[in-house]
N, C-alpha and C positions, 0 to 999 in steps of 0.2 A: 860558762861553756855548756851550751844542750846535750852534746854527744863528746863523749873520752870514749877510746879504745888504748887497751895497752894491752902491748906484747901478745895479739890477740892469736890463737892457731884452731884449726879445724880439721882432724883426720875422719876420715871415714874407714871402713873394711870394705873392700870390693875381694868377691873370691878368694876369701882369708890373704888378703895383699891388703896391706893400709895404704891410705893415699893423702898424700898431705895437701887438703883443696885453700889451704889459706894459712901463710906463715906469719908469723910475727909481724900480725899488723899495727901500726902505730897511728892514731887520728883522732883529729879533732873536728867539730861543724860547730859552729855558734851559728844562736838565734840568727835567722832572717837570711842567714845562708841562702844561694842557689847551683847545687852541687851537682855535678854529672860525675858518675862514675862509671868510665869506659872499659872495654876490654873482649877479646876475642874469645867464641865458644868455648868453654872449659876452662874459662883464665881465675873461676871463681867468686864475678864478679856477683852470680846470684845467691849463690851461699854466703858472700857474705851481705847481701840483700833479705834475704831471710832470718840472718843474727842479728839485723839492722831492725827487724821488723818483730822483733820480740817471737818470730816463729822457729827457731835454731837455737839453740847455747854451741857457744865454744867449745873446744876440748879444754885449751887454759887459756888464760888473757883475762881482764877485764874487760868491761861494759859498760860506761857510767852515763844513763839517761837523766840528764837534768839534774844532777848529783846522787841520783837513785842506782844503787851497785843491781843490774837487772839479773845477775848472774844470783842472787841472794832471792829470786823473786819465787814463789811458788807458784803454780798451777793459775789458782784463782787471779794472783797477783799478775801474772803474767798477760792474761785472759782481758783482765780491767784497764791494764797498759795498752795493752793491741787494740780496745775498743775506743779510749777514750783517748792519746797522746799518737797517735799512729793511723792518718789517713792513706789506704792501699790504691793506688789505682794499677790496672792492670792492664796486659796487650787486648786481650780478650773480652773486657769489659765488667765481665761474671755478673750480670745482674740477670733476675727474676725475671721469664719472660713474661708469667702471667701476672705480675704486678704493674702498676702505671709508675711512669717515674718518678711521683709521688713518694709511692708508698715503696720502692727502694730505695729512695736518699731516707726514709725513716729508719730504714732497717737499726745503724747501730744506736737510735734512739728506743728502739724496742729492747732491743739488748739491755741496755743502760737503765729499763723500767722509769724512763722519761715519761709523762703522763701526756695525753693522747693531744689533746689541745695544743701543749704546749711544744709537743713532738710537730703537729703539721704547721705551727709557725714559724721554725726553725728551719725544715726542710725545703717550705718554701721562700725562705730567702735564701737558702744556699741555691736554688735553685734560679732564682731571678739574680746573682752574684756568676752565673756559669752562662747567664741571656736565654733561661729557657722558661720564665715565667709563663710561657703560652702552650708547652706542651707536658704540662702536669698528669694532666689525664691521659696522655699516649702510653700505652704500652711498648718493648723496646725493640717487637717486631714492626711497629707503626713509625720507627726514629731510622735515621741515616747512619752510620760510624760514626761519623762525628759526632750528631746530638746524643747518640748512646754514650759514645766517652765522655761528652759533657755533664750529661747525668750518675755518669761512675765519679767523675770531678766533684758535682755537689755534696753525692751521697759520702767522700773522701771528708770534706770541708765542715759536714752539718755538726760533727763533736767539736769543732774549733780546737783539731788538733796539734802537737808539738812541731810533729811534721808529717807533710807529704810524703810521701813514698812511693813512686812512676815508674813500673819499669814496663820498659820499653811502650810506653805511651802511645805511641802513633807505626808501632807494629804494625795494625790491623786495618790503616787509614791508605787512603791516595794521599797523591803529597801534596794539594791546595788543603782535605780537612787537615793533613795532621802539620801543616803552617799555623791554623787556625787556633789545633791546640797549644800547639808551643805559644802561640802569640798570648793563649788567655793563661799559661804558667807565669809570662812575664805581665802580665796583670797582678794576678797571686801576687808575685813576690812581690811587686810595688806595692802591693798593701801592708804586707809584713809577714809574708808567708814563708818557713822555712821549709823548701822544696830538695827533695838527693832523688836525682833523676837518673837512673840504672838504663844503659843502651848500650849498642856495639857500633853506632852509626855515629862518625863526628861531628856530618852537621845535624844531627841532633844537639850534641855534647857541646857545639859551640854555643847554644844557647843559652847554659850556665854563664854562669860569673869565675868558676873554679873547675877546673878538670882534674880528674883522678884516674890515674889507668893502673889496671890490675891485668898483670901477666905473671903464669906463672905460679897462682896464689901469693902473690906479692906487688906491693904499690912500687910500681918503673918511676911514675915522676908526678907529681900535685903542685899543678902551678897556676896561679891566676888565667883567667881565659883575656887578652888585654885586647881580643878584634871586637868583645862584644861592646 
């Protein structure tokens, strides 16, 4: 199993009032998985996208990445998780404007003190892997939304991570690119990619192989998606 959740919960204080953004969650993703997890404003779905993403702990529950208890993880340990088993992609893109797309799919090989050769051969196959072999040297005021999320996607890919991590992917997109990216996730996962795609939109979520909807701070129903 990649991912165990048990009896997972999450309070926050807001104006000394606690709030319970995530109750006793129960779940599993096995490798090669392709996971949407649904759910309307406030419903929790990205708190627990961020205990997903090794950027949150629990209040209590477990957490078992790849049999590794992440709740036991420290700082550093934590830090090493998120760079090297957890590709993030985001609505927004968040890359470097002054960098070429190059040298932001490098990024988390800089992190990782990958050595520099070996960093741009890696990057540039994630990047000929995403069909943008040709636009290396663009900067990502020079790229389209699309080719900019495609380059969030390589730079996602270049650790040959545990998993993807998308939320809301094609937020930022018209709906011909952000067909385009959903078309190149279902690439991903035909390769072996284990993708949890975080959105509020269902034909997004149809995309998946598995829907999960979170209302509530709590899973309503996780049931095979059988139109895809």
């Amino acid at each position: 199993m990649l991912i165990e959740i048990r009896n997972l919960t999450k309070n926050y204080f807001m104006d000394d009032v606690e709030v319970e953004a995530l109750k006793n969650i129960n779940l599993q993703i096995r490798k090669n998985e392709y996971v949407a997890i649904m759910g309307p404003s406030g419903s929790g779905k990205s708190t627990f996208m961020n205990i997903l993403g090794c950027l949150d702990t629990p209040t209590t529950g477990q957490y078992f990445f790849n049999h590794v208890d992440v709740n036991s993880l420290d700082d550093d340990a934590l830090s090493a998780m998120r760079n090297k088993e957890i590709g993030f992609i985001f609505q927004n893109f968040n890359l470097l404007p002054r960098m070429n797309a190059l040298h932001n799919v490098e990024l988390p090989l800089i992190y990782s003190g990958v050595e520099k050769t070996i960093r741009k051969e890696l990057a540039l196959k994630a990047l000929e892997r995403v069909g943008l072999a040709d636009r290396i040297g663009h900067k990502p005021g020079e790229l389209s939304g699309g080719q900019r999320q495609r380059v969030a996607i390589a730079r996602a890919l270049v650790t040959n991570p545990g998993i993807l991590l998308a939320d809301e992917p094609t937020g930022a997109l018209d709906s011909k690119m952000g067909e385009e990216i959903m078309a190149l996730f279902n690439k991903l996962h035909e390769e072996g990619n284990t993708i949890i795609l975080i959105t509020h939109e269902r034909e997004i979520a149809e995309y998946a192989n598995r829907i999960i909807f979170i209302k509530d701070g709590m899973i309503h129903s996780d049931e095979p998606n059988n139109k895809n």
